[in-house]
py3Dmol code that shows the C-alpha trace and the ligand (Angstrom):
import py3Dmol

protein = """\
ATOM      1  CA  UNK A   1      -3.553 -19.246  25.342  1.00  0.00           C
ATOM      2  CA  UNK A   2      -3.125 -15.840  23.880  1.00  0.00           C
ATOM      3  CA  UNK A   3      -6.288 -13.481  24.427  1.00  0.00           C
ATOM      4  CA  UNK A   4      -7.387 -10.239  24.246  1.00  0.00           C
ATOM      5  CA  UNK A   5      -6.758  -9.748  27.727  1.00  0.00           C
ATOM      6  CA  UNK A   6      -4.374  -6.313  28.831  1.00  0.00           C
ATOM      7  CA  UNK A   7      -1.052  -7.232  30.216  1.00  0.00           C
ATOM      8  CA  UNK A   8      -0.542  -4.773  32.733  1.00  0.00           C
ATOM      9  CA  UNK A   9       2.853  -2.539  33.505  1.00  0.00           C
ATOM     10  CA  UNK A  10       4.651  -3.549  29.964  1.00  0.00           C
ATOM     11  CA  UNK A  11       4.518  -1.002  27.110  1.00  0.00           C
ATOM     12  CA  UNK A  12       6.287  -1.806  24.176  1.00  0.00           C
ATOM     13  CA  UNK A  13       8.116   1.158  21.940  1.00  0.00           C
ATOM     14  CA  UNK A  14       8.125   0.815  17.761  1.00  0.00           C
ATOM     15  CA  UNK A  15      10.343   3.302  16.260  1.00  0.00           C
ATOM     16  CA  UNK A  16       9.319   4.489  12.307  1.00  0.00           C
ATOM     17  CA  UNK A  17       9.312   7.546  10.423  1.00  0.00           C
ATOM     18  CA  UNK A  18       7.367   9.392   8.330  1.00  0.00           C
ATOM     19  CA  UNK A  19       7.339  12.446   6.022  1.00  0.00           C
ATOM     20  CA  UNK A  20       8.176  13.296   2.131  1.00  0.00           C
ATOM     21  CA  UNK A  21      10.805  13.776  -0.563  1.00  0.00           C
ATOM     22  CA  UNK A  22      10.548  15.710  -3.434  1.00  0.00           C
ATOM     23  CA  UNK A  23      12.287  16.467  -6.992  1.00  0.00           C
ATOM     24  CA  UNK A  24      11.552  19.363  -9.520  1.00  0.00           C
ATOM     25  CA  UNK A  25       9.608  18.382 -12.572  1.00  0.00           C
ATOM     26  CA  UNK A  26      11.476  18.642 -15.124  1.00  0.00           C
ATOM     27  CA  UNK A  27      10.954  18.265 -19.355  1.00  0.00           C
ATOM     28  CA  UNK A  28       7.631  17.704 -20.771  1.00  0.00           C
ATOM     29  CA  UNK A  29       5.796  17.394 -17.597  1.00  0.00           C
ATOM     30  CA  UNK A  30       6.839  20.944 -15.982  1.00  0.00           C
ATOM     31  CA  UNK A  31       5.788  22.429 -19.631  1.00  0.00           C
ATOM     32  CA  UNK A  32       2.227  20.924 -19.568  1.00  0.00           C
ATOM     33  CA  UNK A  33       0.732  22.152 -16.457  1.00  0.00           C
ATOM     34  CA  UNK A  34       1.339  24.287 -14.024  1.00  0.00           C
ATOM     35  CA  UNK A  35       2.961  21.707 -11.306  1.00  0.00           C
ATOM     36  CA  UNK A  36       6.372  22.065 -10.458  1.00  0.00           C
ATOM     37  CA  UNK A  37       7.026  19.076  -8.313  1.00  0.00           C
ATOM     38  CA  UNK A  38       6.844  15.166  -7.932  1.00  0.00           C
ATOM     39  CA  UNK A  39       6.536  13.893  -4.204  1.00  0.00           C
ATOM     40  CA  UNK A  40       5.978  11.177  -2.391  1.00  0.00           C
ATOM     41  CA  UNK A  41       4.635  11.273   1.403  1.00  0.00           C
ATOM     42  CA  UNK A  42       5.183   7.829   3.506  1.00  0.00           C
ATOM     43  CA  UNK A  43       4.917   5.688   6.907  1.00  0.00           C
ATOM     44  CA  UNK A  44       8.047   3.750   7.092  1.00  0.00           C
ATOM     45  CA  UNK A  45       9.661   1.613   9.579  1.00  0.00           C
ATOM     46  CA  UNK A  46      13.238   1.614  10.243  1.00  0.00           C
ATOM     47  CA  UNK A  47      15.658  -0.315   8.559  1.00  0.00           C
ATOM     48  CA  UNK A  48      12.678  -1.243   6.145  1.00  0.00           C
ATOM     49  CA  UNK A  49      10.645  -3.266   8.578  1.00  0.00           C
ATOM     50  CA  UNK A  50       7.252  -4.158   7.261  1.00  0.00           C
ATOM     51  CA  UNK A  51       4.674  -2.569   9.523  1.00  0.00           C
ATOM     52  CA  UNK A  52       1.890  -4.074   8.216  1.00  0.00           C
ATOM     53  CA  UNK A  53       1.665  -6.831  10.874  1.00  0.00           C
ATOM     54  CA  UNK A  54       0.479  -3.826  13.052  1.00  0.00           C
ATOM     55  CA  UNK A  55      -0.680  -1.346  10.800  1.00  0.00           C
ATOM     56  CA  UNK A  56      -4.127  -2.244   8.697  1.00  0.00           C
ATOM     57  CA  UNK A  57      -3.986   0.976   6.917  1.00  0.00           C
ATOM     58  CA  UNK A  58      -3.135   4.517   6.866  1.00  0.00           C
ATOM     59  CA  UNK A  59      -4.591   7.343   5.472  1.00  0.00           C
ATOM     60  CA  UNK A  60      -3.348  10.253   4.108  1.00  0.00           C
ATOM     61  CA  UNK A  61      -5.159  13.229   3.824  1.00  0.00           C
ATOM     62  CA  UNK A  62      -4.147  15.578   1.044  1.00  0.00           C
ATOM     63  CA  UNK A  63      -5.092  19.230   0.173  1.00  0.00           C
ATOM     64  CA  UNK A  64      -8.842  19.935  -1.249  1.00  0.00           C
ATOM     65  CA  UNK A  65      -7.283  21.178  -4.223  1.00  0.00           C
ATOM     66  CA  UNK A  66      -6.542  17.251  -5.214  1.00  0.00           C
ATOM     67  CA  UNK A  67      -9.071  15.616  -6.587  1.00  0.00           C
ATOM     68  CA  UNK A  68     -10.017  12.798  -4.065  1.00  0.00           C
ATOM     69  CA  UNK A  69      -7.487  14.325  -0.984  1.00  0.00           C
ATOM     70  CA  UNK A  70      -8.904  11.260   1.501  1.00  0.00           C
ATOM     71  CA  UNK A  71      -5.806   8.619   0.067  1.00  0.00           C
ATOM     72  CA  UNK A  72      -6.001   5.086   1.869  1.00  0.00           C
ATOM     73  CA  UNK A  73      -3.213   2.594   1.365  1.00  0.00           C
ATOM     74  CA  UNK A  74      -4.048  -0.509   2.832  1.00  0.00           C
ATOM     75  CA  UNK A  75      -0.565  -2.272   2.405  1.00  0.00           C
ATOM     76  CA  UNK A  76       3.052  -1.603   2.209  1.00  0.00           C
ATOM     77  CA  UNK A  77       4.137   0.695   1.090  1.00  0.00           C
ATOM     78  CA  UNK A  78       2.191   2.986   3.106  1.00  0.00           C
ATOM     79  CA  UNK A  79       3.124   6.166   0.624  1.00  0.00           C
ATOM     80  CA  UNK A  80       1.344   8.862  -1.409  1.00  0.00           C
ATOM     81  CA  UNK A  81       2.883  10.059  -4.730  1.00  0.00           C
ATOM     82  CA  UNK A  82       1.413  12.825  -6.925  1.00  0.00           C
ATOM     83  CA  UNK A  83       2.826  15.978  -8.576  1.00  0.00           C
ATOM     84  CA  UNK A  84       1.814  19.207  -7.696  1.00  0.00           C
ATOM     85  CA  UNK A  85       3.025  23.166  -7.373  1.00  0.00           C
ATOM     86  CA  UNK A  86       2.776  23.560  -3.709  1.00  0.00           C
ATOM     87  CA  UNK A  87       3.466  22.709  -0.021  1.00  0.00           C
ATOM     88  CA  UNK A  88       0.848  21.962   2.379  1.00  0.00           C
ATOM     89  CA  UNK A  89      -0.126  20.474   5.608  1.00  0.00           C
ATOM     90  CA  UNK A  90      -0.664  16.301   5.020  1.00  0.00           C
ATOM     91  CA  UNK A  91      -2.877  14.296   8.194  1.00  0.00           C
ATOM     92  CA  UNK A  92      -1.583  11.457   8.331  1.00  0.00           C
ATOM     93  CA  UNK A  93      -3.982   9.120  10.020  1.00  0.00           C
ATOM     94  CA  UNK A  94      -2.619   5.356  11.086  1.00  0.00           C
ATOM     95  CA  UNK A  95      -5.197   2.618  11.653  1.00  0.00           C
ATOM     96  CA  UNK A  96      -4.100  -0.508  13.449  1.00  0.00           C
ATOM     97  CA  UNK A  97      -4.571  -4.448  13.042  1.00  0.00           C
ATOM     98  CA  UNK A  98      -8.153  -5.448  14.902  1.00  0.00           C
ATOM     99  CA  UNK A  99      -5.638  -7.851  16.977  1.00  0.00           C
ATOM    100  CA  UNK A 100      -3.970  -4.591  18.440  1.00  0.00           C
ATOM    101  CA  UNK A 101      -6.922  -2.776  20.012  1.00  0.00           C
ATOM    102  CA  UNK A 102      -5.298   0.280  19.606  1.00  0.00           C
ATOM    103  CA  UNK A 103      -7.400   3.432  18.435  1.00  0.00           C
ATOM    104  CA  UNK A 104      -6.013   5.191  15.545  1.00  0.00           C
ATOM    105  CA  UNK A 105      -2.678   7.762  15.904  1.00  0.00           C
ATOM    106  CA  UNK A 106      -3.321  10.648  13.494  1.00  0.00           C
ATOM    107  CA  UNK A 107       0.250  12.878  12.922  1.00  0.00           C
ATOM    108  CA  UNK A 108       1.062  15.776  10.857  1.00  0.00           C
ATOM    109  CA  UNK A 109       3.317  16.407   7.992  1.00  0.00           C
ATOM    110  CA  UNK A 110       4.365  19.608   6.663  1.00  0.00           C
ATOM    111  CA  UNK A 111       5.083  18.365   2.958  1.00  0.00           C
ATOM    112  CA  UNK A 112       8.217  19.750   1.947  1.00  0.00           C
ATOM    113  CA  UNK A 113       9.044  20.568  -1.786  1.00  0.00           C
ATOM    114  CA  UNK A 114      11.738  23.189  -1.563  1.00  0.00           C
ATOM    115  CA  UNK A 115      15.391  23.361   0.013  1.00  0.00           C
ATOM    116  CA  UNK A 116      15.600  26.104   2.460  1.00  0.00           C
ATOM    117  CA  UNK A 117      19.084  26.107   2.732  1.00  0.00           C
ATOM    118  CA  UNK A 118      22.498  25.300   0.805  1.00  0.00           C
ATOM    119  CA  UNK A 119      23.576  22.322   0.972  1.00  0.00           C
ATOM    120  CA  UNK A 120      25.834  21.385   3.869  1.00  0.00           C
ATOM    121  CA  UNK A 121      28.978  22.006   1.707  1.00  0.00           C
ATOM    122  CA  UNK A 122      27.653  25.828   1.484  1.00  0.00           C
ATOM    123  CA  UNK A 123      26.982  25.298  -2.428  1.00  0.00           C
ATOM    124  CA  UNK A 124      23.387  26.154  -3.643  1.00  0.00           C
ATOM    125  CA  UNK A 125      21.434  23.018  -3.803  1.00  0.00           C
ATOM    126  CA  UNK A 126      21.560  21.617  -6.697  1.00  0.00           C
ATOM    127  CA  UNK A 127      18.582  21.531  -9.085  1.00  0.00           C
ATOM    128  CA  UNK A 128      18.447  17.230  -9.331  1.00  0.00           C
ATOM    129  CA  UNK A 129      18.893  17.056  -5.575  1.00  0.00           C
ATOM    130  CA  UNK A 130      15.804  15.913  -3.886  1.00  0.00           C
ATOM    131  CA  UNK A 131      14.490  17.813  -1.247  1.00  0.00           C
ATOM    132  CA  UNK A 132      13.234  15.599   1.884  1.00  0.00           C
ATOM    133  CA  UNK A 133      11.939  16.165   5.346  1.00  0.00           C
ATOM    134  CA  UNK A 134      11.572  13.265   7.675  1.00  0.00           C
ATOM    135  CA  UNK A 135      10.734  12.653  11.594  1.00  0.00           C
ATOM    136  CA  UNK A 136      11.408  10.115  13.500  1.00  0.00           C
ATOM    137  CA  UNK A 137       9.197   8.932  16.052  1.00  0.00           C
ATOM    138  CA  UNK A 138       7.853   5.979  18.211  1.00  0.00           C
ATOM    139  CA  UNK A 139       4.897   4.598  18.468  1.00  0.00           C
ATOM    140  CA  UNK A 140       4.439   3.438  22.402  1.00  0.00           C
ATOM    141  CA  UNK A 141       1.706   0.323  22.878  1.00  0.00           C
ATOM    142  CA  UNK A 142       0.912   0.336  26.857  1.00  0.00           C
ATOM    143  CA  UNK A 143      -0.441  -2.307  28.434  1.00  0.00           C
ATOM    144  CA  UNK A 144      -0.590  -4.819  24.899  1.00  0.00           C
ATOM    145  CA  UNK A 145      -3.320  -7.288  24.463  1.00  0.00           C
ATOM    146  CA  UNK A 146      -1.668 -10.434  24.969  1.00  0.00           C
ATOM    147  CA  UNK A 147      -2.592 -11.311  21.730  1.00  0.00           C
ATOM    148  CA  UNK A 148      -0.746  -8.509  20.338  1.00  0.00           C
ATOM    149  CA  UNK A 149       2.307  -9.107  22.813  1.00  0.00           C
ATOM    150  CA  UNK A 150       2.644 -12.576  21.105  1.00  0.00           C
ATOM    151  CA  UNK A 151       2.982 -10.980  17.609  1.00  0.00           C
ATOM    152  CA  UNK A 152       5.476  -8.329  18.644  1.00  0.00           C
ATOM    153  CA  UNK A 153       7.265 -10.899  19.853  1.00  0.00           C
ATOM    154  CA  UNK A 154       7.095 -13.738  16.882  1.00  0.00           C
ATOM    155  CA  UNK A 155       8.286 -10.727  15.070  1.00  0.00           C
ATOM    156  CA  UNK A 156      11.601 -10.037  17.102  1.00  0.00           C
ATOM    157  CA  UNK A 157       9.900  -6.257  17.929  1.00  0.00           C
ATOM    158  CA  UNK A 158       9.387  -6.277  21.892  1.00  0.00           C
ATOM    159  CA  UNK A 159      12.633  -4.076  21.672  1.00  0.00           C
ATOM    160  CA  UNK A 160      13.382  -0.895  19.895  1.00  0.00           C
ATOM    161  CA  UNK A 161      16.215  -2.408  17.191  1.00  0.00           C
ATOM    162  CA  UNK A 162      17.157   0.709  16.186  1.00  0.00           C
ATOM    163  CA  UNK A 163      20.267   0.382  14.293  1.00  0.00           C
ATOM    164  CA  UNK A 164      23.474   1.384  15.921  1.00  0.00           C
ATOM    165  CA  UNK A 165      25.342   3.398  13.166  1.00  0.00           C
ATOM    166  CA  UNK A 166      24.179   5.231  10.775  1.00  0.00           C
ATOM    167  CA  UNK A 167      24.198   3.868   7.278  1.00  0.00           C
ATOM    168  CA  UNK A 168      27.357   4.610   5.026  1.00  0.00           C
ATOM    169  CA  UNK A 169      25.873   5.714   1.900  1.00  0.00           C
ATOM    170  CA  UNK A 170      24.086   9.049   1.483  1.00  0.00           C
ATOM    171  CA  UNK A 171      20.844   8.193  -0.006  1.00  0.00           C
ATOM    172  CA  UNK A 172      18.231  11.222   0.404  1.00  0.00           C
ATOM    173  CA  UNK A 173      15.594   8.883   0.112  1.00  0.00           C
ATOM    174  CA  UNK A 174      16.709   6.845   3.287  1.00  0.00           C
ATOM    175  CA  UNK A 175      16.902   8.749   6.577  1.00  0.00           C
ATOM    176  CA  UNK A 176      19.884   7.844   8.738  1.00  0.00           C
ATOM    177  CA  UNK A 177      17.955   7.235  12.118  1.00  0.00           C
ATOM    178  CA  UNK A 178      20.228   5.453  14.406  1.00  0.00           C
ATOM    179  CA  UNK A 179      21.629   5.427  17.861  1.00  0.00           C
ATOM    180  CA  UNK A 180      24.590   7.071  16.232  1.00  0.00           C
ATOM    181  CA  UNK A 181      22.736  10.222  14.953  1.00  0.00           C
ATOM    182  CA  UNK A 182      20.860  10.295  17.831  1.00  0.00           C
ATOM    183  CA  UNK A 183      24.153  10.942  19.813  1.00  0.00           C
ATOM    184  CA  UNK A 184      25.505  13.377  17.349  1.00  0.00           C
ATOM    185  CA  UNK A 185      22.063  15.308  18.025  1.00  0.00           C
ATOM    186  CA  UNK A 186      23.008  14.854  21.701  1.00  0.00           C
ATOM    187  CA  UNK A 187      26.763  16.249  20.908  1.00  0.00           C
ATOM    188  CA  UNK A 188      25.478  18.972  19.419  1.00  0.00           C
ATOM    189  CA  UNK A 189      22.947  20.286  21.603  1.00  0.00           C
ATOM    190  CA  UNK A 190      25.336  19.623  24.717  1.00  0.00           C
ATOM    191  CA  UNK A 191      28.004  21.809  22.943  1.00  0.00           C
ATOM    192  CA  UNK A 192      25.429  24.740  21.967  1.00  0.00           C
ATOM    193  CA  UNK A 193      24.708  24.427  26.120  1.00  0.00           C
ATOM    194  CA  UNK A 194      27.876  25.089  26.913  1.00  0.00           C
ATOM    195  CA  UNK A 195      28.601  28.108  24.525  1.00  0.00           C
ATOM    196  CA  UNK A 196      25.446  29.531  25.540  1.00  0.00           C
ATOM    197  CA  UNK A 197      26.258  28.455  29.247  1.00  0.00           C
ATOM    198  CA  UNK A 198      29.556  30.255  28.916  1.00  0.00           C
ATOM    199  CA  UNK A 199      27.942  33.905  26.617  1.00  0.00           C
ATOM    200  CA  UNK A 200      26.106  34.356  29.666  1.00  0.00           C
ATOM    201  CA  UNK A 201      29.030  33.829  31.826  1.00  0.00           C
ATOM    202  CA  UNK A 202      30.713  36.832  30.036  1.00  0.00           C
ATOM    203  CA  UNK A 203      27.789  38.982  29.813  1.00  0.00           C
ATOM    204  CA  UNK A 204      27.758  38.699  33.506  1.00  0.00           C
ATOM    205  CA  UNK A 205      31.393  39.788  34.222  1.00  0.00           C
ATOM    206  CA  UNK A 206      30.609  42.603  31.724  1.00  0.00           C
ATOM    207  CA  UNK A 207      27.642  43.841  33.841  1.00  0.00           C
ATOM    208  CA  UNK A 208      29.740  43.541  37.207  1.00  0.00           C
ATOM    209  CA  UNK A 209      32.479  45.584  35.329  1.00  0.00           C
ATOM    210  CA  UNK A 210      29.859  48.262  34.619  1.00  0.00           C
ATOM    211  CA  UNK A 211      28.515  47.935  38.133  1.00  0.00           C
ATOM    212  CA  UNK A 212      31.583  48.397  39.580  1.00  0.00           C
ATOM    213  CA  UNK A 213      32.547  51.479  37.317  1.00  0.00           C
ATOM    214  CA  UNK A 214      29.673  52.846  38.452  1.00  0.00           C
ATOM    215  CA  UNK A 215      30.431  53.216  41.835  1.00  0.00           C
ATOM    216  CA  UNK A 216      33.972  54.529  41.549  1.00  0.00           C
ATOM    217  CA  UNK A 217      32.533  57.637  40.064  1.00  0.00           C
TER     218      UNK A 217
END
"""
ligand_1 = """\
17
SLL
C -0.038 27.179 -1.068
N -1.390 26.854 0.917
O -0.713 28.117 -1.455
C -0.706 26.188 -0.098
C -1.601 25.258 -0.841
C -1.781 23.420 -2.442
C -1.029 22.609 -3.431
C -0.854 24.351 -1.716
C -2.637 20.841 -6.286
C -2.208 20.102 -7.508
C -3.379 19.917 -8.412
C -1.497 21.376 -5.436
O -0.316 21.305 -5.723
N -1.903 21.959 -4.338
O -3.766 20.889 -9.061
O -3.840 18.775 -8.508
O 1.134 27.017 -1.373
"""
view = py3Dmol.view(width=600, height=400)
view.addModel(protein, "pdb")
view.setStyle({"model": 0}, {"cartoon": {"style": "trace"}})
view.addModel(ligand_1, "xyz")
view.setStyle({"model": 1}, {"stick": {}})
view.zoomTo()
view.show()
């Protein structure tokens, strides 16, 4: 019989991501106040998955110049839209199913409504672009209830099922966590290593030359 009972030495990883995206106001709506952009801050899990079979609600806590900046969704979509003129810091605050026993996981989200950069062809970023900023992350459950462990399990989550390849179509509003960004990420850190790893290598040649110049006269 499942129970509320701790099963000790397992921990069980859920990957999801959270953050914003963000378009200009344009028309009508930029002309009648003084808000520049629409947004929309979420809690997502990857490849859609619906997290409310762990998550009983999450709130969102906005700036105090919103009216009513405590925001709690208590199903899925687990997202904040509004309009506004300016970027701020969002708490995010997840609560979790009774069945869970887990204590709230509060997170931070810098909400993004501007590109600060070109786009990756070098062009300026173009005006009906939106803007997003997303993180993945993992939430780790140690030592489950067994309660809990069944559930994970009935729904196929006891391992991380993050998807292998990234999807094919560029869609801002989807982020492409996979194992295959992941090890592009990987690539490209390993190849900064080795330029660095090889700058220094000069630089140190350079300094013997000078050393040894030095000594001659
Ligand atoms: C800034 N430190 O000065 C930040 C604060 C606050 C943004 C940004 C309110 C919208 C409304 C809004 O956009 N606040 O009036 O409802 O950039």
């Amino acid at each position: 019989m499942s129970s509320n009972k701790r099963i000790k030495g397992i921990s069980v990883t859920r990957p999801f991501y959270f953050g914003n995206i963000a378009m200009p106001l344009t028309g009508k709506k930029a002309a009648d106040s003084d808000h520049t952009h629409k947004w929309t801050v979420m809690v997502r899990g990857i490849n859609n998955e619906d997290l409310s079979y762990y998550i009983k609600k999450v709130v969102f806590k906005l700036h105090e110049t919103y009216a009513n900046p405590l925001r709690t969704v208590e199903q899925p979509p687990f997202e904040v839209s509004e309009t506004g003129w300016g970027e701020f810091e969002i708490m995010i605050k997840i609560h979790f199913q009774a069945v869970t026993s887990e204590k709230p996981v509060t997170l931070y989200h810098h909400l993004r409504l501007h590109p600060y950069e070109d786009d990756p062809s070098g062009k300026p970023w173009p005006a009906d672009r939106p803007v997003s900023s997303f993180i993945y992350d993992e939430l780790i459950f140690n030592e489950p209830t067994e309660q809990f462990y069944q559930i994970l399990s009935e729904h196929n989550a006891l391992t991380s099922n993050l998807p292998a390849k990234k999807p094919n179509k560029d869609n801002p509003t989807v982020p492409q966590f996979s194992v295959q960004l992941e090890q592009e990420e990987l690539e490209r850190l390993d190849h900064a290593q080795r330029e660095v790893n090889m700058q220094i290598m000069q630089l140190r040649q350079q300094m013997a030359a000078i050393e040894q110049d030095r000594y001659k006269s």
